[in-house]
N, C-alpha and C positions, 0 to 999 in steps of 0.2 A: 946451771940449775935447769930442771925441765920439769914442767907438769901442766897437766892438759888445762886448756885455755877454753874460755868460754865468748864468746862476742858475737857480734851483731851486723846485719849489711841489709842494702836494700836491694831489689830487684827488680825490672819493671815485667810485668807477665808478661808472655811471649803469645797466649791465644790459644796456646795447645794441650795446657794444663786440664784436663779431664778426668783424671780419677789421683788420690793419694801414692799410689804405686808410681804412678807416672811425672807424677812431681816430685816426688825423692830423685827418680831417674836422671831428673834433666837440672838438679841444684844440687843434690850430692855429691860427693867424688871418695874416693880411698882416702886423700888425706883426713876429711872431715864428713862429721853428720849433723843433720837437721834434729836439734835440740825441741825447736816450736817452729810455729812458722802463722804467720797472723796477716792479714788483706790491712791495708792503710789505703785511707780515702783524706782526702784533703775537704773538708767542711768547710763553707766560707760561715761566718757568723751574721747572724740578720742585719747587725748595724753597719758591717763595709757598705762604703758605696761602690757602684758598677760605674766606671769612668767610660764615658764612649769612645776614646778616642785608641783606650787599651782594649776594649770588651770586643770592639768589634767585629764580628764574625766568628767569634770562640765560640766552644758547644763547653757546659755544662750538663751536671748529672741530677736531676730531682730523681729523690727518695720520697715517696706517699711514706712507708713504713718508719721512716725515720723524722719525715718530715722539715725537709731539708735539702740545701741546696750543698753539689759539691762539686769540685774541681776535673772535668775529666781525665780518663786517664793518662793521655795523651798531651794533655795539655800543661802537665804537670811542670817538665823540664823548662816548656815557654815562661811559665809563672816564676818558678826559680829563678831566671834568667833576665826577666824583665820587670822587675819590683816597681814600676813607675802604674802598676794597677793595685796590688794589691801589695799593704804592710804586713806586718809579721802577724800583728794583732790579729788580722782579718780572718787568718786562718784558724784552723784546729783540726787536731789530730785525731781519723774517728778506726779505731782498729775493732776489727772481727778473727778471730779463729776463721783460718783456710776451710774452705767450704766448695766443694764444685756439685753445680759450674761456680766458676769465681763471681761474688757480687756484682752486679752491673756498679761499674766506677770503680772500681779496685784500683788505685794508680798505681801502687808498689807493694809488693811483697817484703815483709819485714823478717828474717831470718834467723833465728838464733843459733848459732853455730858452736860445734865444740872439737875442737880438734887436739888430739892427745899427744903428750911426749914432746912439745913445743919447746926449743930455747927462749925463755923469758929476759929483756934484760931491763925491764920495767916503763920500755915505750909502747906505743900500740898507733895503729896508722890510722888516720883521719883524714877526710875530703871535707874542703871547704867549698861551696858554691859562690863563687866570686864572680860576676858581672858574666853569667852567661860561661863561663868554664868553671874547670872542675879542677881548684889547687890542692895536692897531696901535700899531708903535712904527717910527720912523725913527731909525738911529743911523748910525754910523761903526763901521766893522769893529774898528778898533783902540781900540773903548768897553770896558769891564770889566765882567766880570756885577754888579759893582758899583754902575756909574752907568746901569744896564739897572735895578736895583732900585730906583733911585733916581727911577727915571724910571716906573716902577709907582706907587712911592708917592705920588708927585703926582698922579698921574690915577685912582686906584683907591684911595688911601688906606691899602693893607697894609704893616703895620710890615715894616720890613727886614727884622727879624732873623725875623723871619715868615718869611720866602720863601728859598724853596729852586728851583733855576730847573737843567731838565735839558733836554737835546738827544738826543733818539734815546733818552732811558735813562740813559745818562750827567749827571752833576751836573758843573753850569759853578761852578769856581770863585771864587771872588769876587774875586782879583787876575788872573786870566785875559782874556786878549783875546778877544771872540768871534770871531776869525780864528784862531783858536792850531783851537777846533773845527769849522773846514770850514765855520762859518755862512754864508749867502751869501743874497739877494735872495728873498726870498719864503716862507723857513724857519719853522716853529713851534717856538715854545719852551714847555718846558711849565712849568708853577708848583707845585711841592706846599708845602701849608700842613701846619703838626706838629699829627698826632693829636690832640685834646684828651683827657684821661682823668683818673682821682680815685680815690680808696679811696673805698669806701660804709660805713656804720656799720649793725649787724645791725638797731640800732630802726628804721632807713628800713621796715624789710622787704620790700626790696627786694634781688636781689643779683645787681648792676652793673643792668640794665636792665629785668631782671625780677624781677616778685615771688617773693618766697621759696616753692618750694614749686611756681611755675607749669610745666610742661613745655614746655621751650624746643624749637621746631621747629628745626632746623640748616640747612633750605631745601633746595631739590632744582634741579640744573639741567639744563640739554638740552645735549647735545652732537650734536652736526651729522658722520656719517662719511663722506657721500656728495654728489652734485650733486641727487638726486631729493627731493624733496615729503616722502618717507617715511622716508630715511635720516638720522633722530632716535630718539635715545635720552633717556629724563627715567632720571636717575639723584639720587638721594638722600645729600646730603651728610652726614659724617660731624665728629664733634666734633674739630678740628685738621688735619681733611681739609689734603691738600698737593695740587696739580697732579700730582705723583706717582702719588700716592695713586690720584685720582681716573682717571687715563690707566691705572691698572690695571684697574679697576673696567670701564671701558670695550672693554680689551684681553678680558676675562675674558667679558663679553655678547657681543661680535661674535664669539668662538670657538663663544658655546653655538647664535648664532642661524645660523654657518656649520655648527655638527654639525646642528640641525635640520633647515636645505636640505640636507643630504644624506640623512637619514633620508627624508624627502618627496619625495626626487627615488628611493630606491630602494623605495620604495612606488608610486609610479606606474609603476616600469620596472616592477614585480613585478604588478602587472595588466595591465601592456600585454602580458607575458610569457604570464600567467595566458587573457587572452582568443585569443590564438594557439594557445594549447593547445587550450582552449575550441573553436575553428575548425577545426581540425586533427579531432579526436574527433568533430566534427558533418559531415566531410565525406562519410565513408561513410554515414550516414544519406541524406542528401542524392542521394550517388548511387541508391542504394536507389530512392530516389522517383519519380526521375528512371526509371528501367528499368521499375517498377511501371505509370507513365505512360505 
């Protein structure tokens, strides 16, 4: 049986996507075309907290327009990869209609794809984000995030009860069909494994990761407010810092560094003012010289 297929995939921009023409060019092909095509930003939510020991030296994207903190683009794969910062929860998924130039923070291009005259034989392929790599899986829609774990565990060895398996943010549940969540042809799924943690005993002397006693750095990040080279802020996290938290901190410097443009801008008016006067008082002189002449 054949008939044309419709599915989905991500992308990360390449940088050079500048007009509509020019992004058909370099994602289209003969087999298949661009159905839609939509910018995905990773939103953290106000109430994750910013762990210092994961946040460390990452840039993030504040949005004024959205008002909102998000993941950069670049930073994205690290996030998927290293879930010991951020839960599933944390995130959310914030899409736009493709627009150039591409939003500042765009991490992925979301794809919808249709490609005609397909043999169908009612699987479709899926990538799971599994501890920092990328496991291909082929199932049937009407599979179970169940026999989806089950099918991890064979090829990657993580205990079941290990895995926890989300879509967009959302947690697939284990007698759930992956059709019941939109999953469709090309989709990533993501995998969080549980925290590991302990009580420490005061003889370690240690307390939890550091020695007793040591001055714990909380780490400091960048936040990215603009498209230019220079619109970065390094801000200094705080002990239970929140996204919240931290979009204050940010809200609070970009007011102090727009009152200082304006102090700087009425200091240059105030000489340019100042040297017209200056001009003005030197003209009768001038004439003077002129007549003396």
């Amino acid at each position: 049986m054949t008939l044309a297929m419709k599915y989905a995939v991500d992308v990360v921009p390449t940088g050079n996507e500048q007009s509509l023409d020019d992004f058909k060019h370099q994602y289209e092909s003969s087999d298949w075309s661009i159905a839609e095509a939509t910018c995905v930003k990773r939103r953290i939510r106000e109430e994750a907290r910013l762990e210092g020991e994961g946040c460390d030296g990452r840039t993030f994207i504040f949005n004024a327009e959205e008002d909102g903190l998000f993941l950069h683009g670049r930073e994205e794969k690290w996030c998927d990869g290293r879930r010991f910062v951020f839960n599933g929860d944390d995130l959310e998924a914030s899409s736009t209609k493709v627009s150039f130039p591409l939003p500042l923070g765009a991490g992925t291009l979301q794809l919808s794809l249709i490609r005609p005259e397909q043999k169908c034989d009612g699987k479709v392929d899926i990538d799971v984000m599994a501890l920092g790599k990328i496991v291909p899986l082929r199932v049937r829609l009407d599979s179970t995030t169940s026999e989806i774990k089950w099918q991890i565990f064979d090829k990657e060895g993580i205990p079941f009860n290990d895995q926890r398996i989300f879509i967009y943010g959302e947690q697939c549940e284990n007698d759930t069909a992956l059709a019941y969540y939109g999953i469709e042809e090309g989709d990533c799924l993501d995998l969080f494994l549980p925290q590991r943690g302990g009580m420490y005993h005061p003889s370690s002397g240690r307390d939890g990761l550091s020695k007793i006693g040591e001055e714990r750095s909380r780490g400091t990040v960048k936040v990215k407010y603009g498209p230019g080279e220079d619109d970065l802020l390094s801000i200094e996290l705080d002990e239970d810092e929140t996204c919240k938290s931290l979009v204050g901190k940010v809200k609070e410097r970009l007011a102090a560094i727009e009152e200082l443009s304006r102090e700087l801008s009425r200091v240059k008016l105030s000489r340019v003012e100042w040297s017209s006067v200056e001009a003005t008082l030197d003209a009768p002189a001038r004439s003077r010289r002129r007549d003396l002449a």
